[in-house]
N, C-alpha and C positions, 0 to 999 in steps of 0.2 A: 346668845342672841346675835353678836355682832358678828360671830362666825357664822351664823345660819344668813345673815344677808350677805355679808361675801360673799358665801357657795350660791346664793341666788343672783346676784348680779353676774357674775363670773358665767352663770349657766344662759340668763337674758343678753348678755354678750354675745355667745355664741352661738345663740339661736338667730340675732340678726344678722352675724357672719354667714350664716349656713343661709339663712336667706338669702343674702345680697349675693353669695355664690352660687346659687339655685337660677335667680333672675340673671344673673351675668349671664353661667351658661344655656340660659334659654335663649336669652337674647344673642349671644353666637352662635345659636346653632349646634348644641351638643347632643348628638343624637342619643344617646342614652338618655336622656331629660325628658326629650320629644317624647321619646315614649311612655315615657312614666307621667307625663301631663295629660298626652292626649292619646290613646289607641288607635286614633285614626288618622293616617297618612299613606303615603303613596311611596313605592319600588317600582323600581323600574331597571329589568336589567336580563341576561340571558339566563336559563333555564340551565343547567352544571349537573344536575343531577336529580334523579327519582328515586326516591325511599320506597315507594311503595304508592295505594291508587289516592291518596289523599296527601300525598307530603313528598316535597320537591325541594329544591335547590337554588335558589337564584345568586347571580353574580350581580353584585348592581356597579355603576360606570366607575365607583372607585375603589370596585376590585373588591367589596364589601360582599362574606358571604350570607345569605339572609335564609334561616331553614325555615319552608313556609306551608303551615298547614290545611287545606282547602275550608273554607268555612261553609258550616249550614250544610255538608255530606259526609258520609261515613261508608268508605271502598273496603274491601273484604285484606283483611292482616294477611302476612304472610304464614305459609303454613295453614291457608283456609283456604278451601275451595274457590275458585273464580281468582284468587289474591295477586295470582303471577297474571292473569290478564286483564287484570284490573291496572297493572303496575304499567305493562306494555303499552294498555292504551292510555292509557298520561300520557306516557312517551313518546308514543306515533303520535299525539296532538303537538305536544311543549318542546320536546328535548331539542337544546341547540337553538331553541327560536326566542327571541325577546318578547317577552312580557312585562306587562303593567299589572301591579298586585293592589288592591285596593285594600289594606290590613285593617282589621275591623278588631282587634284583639292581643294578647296575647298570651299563647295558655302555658299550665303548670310546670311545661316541662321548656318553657322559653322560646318556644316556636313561634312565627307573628303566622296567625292566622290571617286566611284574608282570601277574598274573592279576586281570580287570575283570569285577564285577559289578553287572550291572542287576538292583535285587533280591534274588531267590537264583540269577537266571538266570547261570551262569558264560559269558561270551563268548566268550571263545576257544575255548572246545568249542564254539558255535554256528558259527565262523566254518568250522571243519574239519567239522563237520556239514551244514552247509550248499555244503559243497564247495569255497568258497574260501579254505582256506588247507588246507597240508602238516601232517600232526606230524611239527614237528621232532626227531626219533628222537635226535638226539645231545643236545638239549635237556629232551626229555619221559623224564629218569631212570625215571619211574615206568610207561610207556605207556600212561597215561590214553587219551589221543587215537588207539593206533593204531584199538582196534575201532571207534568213529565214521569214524574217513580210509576204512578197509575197507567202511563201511555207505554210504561218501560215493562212492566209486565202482563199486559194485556196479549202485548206483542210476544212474549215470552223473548224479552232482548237480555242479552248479556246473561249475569247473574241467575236471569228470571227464566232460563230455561229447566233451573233447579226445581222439580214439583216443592221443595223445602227447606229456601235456602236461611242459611241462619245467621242474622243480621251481625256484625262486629261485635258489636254492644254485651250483645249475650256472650259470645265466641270468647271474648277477653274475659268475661267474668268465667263461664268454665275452665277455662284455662288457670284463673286467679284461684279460683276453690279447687282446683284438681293440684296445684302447687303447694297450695295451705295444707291438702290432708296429708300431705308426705312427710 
């Protein structure tokens, strides 16, 4: 018994060290913390590089790389059709230009997801405007983006000049079960 309350204080100790270290480094300013308190903050910094038509590269002012996912759309992978102009036009928008990232997330693979703006210009509704990329419907809560995807193929823009193009979503998962049956 009087072993089992040592291991219990001993642990209530350390759980208000872990605390009172948690509140320190929020109250400084430790951006790892930040994130893990709150998914929603602000980057701000130049554009370094394009993964592809949804995932970019920010430098923020202390030189800090931020890999950043576009939220609420889904641009065609590489090695899919439309993929390499989907990539390009990120690029002719962002590359080289400073951007304000509004991160609303962060997903599985530690990316901050987040809505990029050039200016007032929101890009990911350019990216879905301009026909390369999807609204992500299980992503875009609010359906910002579906009447643009709807304007984007009407027009047969970008992507939508494909009579059948096949969305990421599915693309990744063929891809995922033609991997498994080997």
């Amino acid at each position: 018994m009087l072993e089992q309350n040592s291991r219990d204080s001993r642990f209530s100790c350390l759980r208000r060290v872990a605390l009172g270290l948690i509140v320190a480094a929020l109250l400084a300013g430790w951006p790892g913390l930040a994130i893990a308190a709150s998914r929603h903050y602000l980057v701000a910094g130049r554009v370094v590089a394009i993964a592809d038509g949804d995932t970019l590269t920010v430098l923020d002012g202390a030189r800090q790389r931020h890999r950043i996912r576009l939220a609420e759309i889904d641009a065609p992978e590489k090695g899919q059709p439309f993929g390499t102009k989907a990539r390009e036009n990120l690029g002719n928008k962002v590359f080289g230009k400073d951007v304000r990232v509004e991160v609303v997330d962060v997903d599985a693979y530690h990316r901050e997801v987040g809505r990029i703006y050039l200016g007032e210009r929101l890009i990911n509704r350019e990216m879905v405007q301009d026909g390369f990329a999807w609204d992500y419907r299980a992503y875009d809560k609010s359906g910002e983006f579906g009447g643009v995807e709807a304007d984007a193929r009407r027009h047969h823009r970008g992507l939508w000049a494909d009579p059948r193009p096949v969305p990421p979503w599915e693309w990744r998962r063929e891809k995922h079960r033609a991997m498994s049956a080997r």
